[in-house]
FIKOLZA-1660 file (N, C-alpha, C; in steps of 0.1 Angstrom, whole numbers, plus 5000, padded with zeros to 4 digits):
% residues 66
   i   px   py   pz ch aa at
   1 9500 4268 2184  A  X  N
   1 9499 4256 2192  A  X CA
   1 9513 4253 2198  A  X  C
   2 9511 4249 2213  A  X  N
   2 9521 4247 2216  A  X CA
   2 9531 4232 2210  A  X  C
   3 9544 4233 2214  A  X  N
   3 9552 4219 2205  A  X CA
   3 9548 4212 2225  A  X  C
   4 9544 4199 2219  A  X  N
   4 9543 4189 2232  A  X CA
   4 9551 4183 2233  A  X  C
   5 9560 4173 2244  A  X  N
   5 9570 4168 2250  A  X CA
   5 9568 4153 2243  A  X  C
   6 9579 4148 2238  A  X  N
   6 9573 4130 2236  A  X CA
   6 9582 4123 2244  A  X  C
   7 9569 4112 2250  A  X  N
   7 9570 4101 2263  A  X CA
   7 9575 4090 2256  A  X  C
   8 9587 4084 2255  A  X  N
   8 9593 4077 2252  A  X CA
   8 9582 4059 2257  A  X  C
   9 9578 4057 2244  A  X  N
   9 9569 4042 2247  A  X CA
   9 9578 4030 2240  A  X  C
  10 9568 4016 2247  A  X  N
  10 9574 4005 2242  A  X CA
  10 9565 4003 2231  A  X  C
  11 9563 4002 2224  A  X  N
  11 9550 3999 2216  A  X CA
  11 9544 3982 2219  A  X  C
  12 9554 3972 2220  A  X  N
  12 9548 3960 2224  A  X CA
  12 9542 3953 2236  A  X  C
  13 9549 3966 2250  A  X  N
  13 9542 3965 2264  A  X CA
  13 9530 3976 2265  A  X  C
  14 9536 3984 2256  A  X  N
  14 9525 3998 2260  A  X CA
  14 9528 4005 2271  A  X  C
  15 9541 4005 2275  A  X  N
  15 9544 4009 2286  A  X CA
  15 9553 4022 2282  A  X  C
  16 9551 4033 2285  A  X  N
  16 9563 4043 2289  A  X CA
  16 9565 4053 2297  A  X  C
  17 9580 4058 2302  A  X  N
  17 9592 4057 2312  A  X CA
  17 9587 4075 2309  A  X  C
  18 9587 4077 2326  A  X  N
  18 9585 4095 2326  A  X CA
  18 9598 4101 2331  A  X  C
  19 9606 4105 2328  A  X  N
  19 9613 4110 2337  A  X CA
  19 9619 4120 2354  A  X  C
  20 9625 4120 2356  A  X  N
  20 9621 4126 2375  A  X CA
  20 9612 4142 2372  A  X  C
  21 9618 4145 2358  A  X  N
  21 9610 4164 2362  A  X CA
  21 9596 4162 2360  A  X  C
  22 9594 4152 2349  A  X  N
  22 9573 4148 2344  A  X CA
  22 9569 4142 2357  A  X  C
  23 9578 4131 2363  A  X  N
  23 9574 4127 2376  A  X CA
  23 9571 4135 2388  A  X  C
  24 9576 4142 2387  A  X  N
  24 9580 4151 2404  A  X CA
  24 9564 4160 2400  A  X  C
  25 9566 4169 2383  A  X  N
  25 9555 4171 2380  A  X CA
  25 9539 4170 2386  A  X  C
  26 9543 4156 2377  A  X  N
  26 9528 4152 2380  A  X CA
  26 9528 4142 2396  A  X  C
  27 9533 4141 2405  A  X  N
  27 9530 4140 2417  A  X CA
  27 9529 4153 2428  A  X  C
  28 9534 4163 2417  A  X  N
  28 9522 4176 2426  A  X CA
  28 9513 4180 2426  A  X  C
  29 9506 4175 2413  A  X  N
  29 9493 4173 2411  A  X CA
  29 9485 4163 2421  A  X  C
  30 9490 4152 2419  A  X  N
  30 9480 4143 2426  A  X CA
  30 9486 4148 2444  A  X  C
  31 9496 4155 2446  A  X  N
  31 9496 4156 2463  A  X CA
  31 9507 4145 2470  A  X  C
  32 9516 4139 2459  A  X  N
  32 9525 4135 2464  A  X CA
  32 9542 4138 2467  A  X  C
  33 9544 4133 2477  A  X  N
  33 9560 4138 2476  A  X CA
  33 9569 4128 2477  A  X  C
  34 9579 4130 2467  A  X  N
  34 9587 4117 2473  A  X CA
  34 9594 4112 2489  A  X  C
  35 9596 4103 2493  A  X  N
  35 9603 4106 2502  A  X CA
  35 9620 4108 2506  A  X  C
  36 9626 4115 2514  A  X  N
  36 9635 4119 2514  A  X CA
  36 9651 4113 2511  A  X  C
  37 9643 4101 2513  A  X  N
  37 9651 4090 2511  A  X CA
  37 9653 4083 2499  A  X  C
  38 9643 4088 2489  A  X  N
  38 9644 4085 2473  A  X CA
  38 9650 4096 2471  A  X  C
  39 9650 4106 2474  A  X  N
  39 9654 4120 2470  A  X CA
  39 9668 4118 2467  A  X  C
  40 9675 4117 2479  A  X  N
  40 9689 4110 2478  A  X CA
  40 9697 4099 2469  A  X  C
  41 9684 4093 2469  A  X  N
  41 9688 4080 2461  A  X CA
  41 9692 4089 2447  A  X  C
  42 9679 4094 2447  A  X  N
  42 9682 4103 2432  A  X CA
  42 9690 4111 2426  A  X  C
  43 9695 4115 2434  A  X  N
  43 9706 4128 2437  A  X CA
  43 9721 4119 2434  A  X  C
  44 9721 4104 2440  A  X  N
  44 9732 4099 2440  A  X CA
  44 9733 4091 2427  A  X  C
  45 9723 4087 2421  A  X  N
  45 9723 4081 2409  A  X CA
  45 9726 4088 2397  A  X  C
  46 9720 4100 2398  A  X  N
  46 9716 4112 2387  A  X CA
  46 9731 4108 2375  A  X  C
  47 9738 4112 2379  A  X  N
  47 9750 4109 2365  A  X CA
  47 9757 4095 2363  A  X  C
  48 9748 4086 2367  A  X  N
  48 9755 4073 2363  A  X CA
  48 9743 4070 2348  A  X  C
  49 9753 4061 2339  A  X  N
  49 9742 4055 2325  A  X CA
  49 9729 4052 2332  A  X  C
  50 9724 4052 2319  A  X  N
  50 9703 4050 2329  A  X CA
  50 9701 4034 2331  A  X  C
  51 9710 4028 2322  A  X  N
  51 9712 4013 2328  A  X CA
  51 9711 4007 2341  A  X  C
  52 9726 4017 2346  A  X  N
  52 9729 4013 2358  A  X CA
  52 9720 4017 2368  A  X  C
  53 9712 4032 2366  A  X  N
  53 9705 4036 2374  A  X CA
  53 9693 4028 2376  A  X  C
  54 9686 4024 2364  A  X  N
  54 9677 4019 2367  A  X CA
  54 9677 4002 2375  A  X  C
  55 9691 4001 2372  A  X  N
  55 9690 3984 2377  A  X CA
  55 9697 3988 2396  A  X  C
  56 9697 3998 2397  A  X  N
  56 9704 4000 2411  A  X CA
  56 9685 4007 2420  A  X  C
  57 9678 4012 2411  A  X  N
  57 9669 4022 2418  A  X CA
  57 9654 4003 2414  A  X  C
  58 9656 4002 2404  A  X  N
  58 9649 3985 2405  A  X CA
  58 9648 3978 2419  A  X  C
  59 9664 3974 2422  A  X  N
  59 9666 3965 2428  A  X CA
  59 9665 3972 2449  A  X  C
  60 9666 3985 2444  A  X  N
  60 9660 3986 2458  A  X CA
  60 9643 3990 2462  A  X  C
  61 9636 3997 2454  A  X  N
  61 9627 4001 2454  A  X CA
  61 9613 3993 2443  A  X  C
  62 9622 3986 2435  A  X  N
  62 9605 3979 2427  A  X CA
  62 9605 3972 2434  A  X  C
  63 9590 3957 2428  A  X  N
  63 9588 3944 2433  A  X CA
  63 9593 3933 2430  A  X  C
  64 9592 3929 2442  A  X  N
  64 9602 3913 2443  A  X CA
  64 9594 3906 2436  A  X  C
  65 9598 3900 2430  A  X  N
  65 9594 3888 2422  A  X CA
  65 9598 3872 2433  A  X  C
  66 9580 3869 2429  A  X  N
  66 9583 3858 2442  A  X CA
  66 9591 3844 2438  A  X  C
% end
């Protein structure tokens, strides 16, 4: 048997975080690509804390909160 990968979860939201290689992954599956313009983004974030990253790749690409 192979050893499987563990998906880092919240247990109280039920939510968990894939990383860009499980991401990129599994959007070849479904037929997606990012666009080239996240690419970048990604490229330029890649070695900052995942803090910062996520609060810089949030605040441009999640949802507004109305």
């Amino acid at each position: 048997m192979t050893k499987g990968t563990k998906i880092p979860r919240n247990a109280q939201s039920g939510k968990f975080v894939l990383g860009e290689r499980a991401f990129r992954k599994i959007s070849a599956v479904e037929g997606i690509k990012p666009s080239k313009r996240l690419s970048v983004d990604l490229a330029h974030v890649r070695d900052l804390p995942a803090e910062e990253r996520r609060l810089i790749l949030s605040n441009k690409y999640g949802r507004k909160k109305a």
